[in-house]
C-alpha positions, 0 to 999 in steps of 0.5 A: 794819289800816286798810280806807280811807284818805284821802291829803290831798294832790296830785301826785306825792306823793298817787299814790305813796301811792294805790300803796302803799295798792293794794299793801296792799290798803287802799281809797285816797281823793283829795281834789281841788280843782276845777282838781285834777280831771283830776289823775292822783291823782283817776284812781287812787283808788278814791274821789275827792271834791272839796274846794274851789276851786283856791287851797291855802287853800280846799282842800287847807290847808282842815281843816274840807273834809278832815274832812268828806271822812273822814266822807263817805267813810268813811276812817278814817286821812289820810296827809298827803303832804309840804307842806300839812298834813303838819306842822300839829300843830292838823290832827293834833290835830283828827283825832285828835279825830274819832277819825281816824287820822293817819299821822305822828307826835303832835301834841305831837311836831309842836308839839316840833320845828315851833319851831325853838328848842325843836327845838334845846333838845330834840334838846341835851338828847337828845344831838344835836350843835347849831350854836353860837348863841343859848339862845332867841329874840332880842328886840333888835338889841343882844341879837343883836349881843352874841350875834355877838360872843360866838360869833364872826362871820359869824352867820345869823339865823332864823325860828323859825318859818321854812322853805324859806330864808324869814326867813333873813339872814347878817351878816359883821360887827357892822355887818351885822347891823342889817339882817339882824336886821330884814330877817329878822324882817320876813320871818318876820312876812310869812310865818308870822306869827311874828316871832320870830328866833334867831341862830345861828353860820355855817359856811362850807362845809359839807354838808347831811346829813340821817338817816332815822329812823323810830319805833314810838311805843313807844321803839323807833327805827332809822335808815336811813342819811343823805341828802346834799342839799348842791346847794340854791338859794335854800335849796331843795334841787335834787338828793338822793343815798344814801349821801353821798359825804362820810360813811363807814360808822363816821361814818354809824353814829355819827350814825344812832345818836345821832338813833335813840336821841334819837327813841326817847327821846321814843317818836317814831313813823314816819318823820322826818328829821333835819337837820345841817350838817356840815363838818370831821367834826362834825354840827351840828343845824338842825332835823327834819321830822316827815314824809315828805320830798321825797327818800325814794325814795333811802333806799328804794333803797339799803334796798330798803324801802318807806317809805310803807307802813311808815308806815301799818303803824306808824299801824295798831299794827304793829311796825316790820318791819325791824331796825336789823342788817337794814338794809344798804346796796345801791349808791348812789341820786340823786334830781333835783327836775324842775320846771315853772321857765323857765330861767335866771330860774327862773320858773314854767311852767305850762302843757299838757303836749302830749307826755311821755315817762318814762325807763325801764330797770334802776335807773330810777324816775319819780315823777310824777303828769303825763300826755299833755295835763295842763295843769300849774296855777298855783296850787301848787308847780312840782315835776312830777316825781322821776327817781331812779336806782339803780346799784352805786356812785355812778359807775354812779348818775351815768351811769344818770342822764345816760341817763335825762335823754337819755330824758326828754322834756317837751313843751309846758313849760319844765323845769329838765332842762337844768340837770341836763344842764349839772350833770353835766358838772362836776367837782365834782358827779362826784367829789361834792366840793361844800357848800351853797354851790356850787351859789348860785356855779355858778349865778351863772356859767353860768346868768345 
């Protein structure tokens, strides 16, 4: 087992993981920025150091300061959080390289599904169900036209190299697709540098299922269920809950199944997630994150596992220390994604924290990495805070929650909590009867 640790990220995912590696009894070390130096992950640590100025790209984005952090320290292992460099192939190369440890899978497997083409070709061949839509990237407006044609419209056009619903346009008609066609390329180009787009068909209304996988890198693999984070803005997904209200306990173990054989195929290791569209009983594949996602307090809920520290386990060599046939879900979980945003325009709120209070209680958890005075910086992503909630059934989940929202309280910022508050008393999010879409609708009618 690994002796120290560096955690080469911030917030409230680099404490969750100081916590994992306290329990563990693993040496933890933070890396910092020089407006991070206050942050509660630096506090934590047993070891800090700091490694650049505030911007992303000169700290916590900077390879050569995270590598130079190791070798100071001593650390022998980087847990990269999710974000930043959690994805990057090259960094996991690199480590690799230094003879350090990367606590996720290869780079090669990174590399595999960071393009989303060859995501899709390769997850196809493993027996994965795939959305309809173009063999590979499409090069001219009239390749991507015929493409509409052929599988019918409306049509998305995506990045292959995108993320976070950048370089993404829908084209209703033959008409349309000029414009999304080079709307599109343009955005990726701007954002990943990579102009590089495929079509693909667009479902009308369907849910956002992802699984859990989780991989020994020795062709063994298991999967802990599904996620449903149907309720997305601007592709950015608001709120997260386990088991989906949508899938049943045959259809969860037909696809859990499918995904935890095809990563077993490729001798994937640690945790991973993949993504579905899913609508009229039919998954269809979007694309897997090789990390840690956002969500997986949910999963950790209803399995009662610990999903952090089975990653350093499995980095370490060890073998996976659950089976599929243990695995049994207990009750329902949600999750909301508490931002520093001023409503309704959504606009970040940085700021100081002058009083904050955390909800507390049987099934109540607040992953965050804020405090008593913390003045929130703006140079990074606005997420403050987790509140997820355990209960018998998804009914006891959403009432714990509209509790624990009565008991929070930020002071000092502006927060997207009243927007839970107004969620919960729709129909549609009680019964869990909402798509992708709703949400986008909602927001266009009670929140301008």
């Amino acid at each position: 087992m690994f002796e120290k640790i560096l955690i080469a990220n911030r917030g409230e995912i680099a404490l969750r993981v100081v916590r994992a590696c306290r329990e563990m009894g693993i040496q933890s070390v933070a890396v910092h920025s020089t407006s991070d130096v206050d942050a509660m992950h630096v506090r934590m640590a047993d070891e800090s150091i700091c490694i650049g100025p505030p911007t992303g790209a000169q700290s916590y984005l900077s390879i050569p300061a995270i590598v130079s952090a190791c070798e100071i320290t001593g650390a022998q292992a980087v847990h990269p959080g999710y974000g930043f460099l959690s994805e990057n192939a090259k960094f996991a190369q690199i480590l690799e390289d230094h003879e350090l440890k990367f606590i996720g899978p290869t780079a090669d497997h990174i590399r595999l599904m960071g393009d989303k083409i060859t995501a899709k070709d390769t997850m196809k061949g493993l027996g994965v169900p795939c959305v309809p839509g173009s063999e590979g990237g499409v090069d001219t407006l009239d390749e991507a036209i015929s493409i509409g044609k052929q599988i019918g419209y409306p049509v998305i056009v995506k990045a292959t190299a995108g993320g976070g619903g950048r370089g993404m346009k829908l084209a209703k008609s033959t008409s349309e697709m000029e414009s999304a066609f080079h709307t599109a390329r343009s955005e990726a180009k701007a954002a990943f540098g990579n102009d590089e787009v495929y079509v693909e068909k667009y479902l009308g209304k369907p849910r956002h299922i992802e699984i859990q996988i989780f991989g020994d890198g020795k062709g063994k693999a298991v999967h802990l269920g599904e996620r449903d984070c149907s309720l997305q803005r601007r592709h950015q997904k608001v709120l997260e809950e386990a088991p989906g209200p949508a899938i049943d306990e045959k259809t969860r173990a037909r696809i859990g199944k499918t995904c935890a054989d095809a990563v077993a195929r490729i001798n994937y290791a640690g945790a991973g997630t993949v993504e579905f569209l899913y609508e009229d009983g039919e998954f269809y594949f979007i694309e897997m994150n090789t990390r840690l996602q956002v969500e997986h307090p949910v999963t950790e809920a209803i399995y009662g596992v610990d999903l952090v520290r089975e990653q350093i386990r499995v980095a370490a060599g060890e073998p996976i220390s659950f089976s599929q046939k243990s695995l049994q879900i207990d009750g329902h979980s949600i999750e909301i994604r508490i931002n520093a945003e001023k409503l309704p325009a959504f606009s970040p709120s940085p700021g100081r924290i002058t009083q904050y209070h955390a909800p507390g209680g049987l099934g109540v958890r607040m992953d965050s990495a804020i405090y008593d005075g913390y003045s929130i910086p703006p140079h990074y992503d606005s997420l403050i805070g987790k509140l997820i909630v355990h209960g018998r059934d998804r009914p006891e989940a959403l009432a714990r929650l509209g509790r624990a929202l009565s008991e929070l309280i930020f002071d000092g910022i502006d927060t997207n909590v009243p927007l839970f508050d107004a969620l919960l008393r729709e129909s549609a999010i009680q019964s869990g009867n909402y798509n992708i879409h709703w949400l986008e609708k909602w927001l266009t009618k009670n929140f301008q």
